[in-house]
DRENLO-450706 format. One record per residue (C-alpha): residue in three letters; x, y, z. Coordinates in pm, whole numbers, plus 32768, in hexadecimal, padded with zeros to 4 digits. Example, Ala and Ser with C-alpha at 12.3 -4.5 7.8 and 13.67 -1.06 7.14 Angstrom:
NODE residu   xx   yy   zz
NODE    ALA 84CE 7E3E 830C
NODE    SER 8557 7F96 82CA
***
This chain:
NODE residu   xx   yy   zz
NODE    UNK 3D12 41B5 0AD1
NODE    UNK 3D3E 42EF 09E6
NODE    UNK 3E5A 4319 090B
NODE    UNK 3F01 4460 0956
NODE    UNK 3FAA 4434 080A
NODE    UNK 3E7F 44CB 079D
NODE    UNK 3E6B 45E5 0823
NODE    UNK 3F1E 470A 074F
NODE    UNK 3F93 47CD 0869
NODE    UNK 3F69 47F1 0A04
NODE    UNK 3EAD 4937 0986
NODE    UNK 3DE2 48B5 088A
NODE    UNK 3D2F 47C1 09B5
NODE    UNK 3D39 48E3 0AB7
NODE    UNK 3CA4 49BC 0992
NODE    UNK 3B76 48AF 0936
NODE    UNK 3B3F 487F 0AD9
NODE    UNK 3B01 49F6 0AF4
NODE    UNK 3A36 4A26 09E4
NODE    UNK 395A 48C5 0A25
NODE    UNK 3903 492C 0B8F
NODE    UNK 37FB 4A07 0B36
NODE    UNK 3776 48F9 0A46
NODE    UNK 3779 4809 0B4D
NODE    UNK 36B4 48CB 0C51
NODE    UNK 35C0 4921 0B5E
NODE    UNK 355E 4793 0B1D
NODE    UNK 3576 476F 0CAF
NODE    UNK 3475 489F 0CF7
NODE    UNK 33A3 4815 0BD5
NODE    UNK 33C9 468B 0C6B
NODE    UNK 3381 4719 0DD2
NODE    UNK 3236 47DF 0D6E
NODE    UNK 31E1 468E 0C93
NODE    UNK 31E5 45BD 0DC5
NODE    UNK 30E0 46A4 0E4D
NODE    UNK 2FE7 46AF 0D7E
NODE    UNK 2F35 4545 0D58
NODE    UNK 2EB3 459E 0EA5
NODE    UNK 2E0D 4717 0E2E
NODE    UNK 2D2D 4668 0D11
NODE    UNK 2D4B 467D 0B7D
NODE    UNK 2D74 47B5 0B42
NODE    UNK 2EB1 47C4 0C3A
NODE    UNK 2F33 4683 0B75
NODE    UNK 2ED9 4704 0A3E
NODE    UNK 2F9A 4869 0A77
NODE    UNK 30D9 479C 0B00
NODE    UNK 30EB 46CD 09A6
NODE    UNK 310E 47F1 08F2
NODE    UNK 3219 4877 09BE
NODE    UNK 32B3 4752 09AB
NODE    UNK 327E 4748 082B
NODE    UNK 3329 48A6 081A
NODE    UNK 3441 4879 0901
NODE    UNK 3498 4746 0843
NODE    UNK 3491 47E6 06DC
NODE    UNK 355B 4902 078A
NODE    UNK 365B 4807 0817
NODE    UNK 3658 474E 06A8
NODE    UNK 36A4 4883 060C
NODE    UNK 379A 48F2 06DF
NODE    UNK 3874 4772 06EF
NODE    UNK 3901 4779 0582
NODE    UNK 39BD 48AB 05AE
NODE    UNK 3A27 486D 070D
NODE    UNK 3A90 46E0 0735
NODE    UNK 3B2F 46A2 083F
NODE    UNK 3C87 4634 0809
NODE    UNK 3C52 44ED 08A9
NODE    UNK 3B8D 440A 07D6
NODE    UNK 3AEC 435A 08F0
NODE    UNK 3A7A 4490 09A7
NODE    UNK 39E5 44EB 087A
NODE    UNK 392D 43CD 0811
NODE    UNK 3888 43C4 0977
NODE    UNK 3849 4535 0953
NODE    UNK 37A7 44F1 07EB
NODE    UNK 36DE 43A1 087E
NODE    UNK 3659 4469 09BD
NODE    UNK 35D5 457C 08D0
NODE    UNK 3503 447B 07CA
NODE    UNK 34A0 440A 0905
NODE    UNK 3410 4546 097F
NODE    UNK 3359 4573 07F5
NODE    UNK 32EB 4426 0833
NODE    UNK 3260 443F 09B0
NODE    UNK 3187 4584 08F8
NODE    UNK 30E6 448C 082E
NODE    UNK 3089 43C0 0967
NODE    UNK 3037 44E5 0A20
NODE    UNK 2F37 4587 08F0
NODE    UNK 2EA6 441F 08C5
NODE    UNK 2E50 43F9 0A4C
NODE    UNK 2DD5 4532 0A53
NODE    UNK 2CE6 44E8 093C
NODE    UNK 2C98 4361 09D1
NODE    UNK 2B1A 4341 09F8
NODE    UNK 2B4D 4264 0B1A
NODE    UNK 2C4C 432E 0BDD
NODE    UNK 2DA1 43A5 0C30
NODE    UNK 2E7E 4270 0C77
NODE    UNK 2F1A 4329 0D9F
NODE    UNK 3009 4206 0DE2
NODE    UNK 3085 41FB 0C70
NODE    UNK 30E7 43A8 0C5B
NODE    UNK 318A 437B 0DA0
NODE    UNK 324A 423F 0D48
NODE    UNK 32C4 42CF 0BE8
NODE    UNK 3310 4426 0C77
NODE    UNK 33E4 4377 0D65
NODE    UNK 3497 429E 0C82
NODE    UNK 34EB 43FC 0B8A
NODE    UNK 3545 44A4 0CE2
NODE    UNK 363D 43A2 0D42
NODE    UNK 36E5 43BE 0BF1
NODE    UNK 3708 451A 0C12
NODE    UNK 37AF 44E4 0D62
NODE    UNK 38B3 43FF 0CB0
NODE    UNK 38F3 44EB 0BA1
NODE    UNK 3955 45CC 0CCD
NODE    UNK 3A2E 44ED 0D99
NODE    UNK 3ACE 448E 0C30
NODE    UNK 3B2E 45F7 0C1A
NODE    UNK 3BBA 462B 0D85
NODE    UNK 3C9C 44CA 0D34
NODE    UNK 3D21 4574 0BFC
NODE    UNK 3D59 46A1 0CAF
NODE    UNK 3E15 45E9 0DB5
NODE    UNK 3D29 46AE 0EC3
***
């Protein structure tokens, strides 16, 4: 459960909820392409672990000027984006594997990240009260 001690004002959450959306949709567009391309071949897997690479440096960037007021929304926020940096080192090693893409592996990691992301948005709509 979140403290809403934390939190400096109603505003300041409401604030941080506006300006994360567009964060958020970004890693979910990136995610959902991801999941796609295991099954296009190595060059498909390769381009999706650099945009996963970017959108995760873009999201790190971004995070230590806009926390989130609640701690534990932003720890999950911070843990779902090293997890995107490090499913673009799976994805760039896969793509390079001599003996193959691991299909099963991309999808089951993608999923996991994916599922994290959804949390970070129910977490949101419970702080919200929505």
């Amino acid at each position: 459960m979140t403290d809403r001690a934390s939190v400096e004002s109603p505003a300041s959450f409401e604030e941080w909820r506006t300006e994360v959306g567009p964060v958020l949709e970004a890693l979910r567009a990136v995610l959902m392409s991801a999941q796609r391309a295991g099954s296009k071949g190595p060059g498909a897997v390769l381009d999706a672990s650099d945009k996963l690479r970017a959108v995760s440096q873009r999201v790190m960037s971004w995070l230590p000027m806009h926390p989130c007021p609640f701690a534990d929304v932003n720890w999950l926020v911070v843990s779902t984006t090293h997890s995107c940096a490090a499913l673009a080192r799976l994805f760039e090693e896969e793509a390079q594997n001599p003996s193959g893409i691991n299909r099963w592996t991309l999808n089951r990691e993608t999923k996991g990240t994916t599922r994290a992301l959804s949390k970070i948005k129910a977490m949101i709509r419970d702080q919200a009260g929505t």
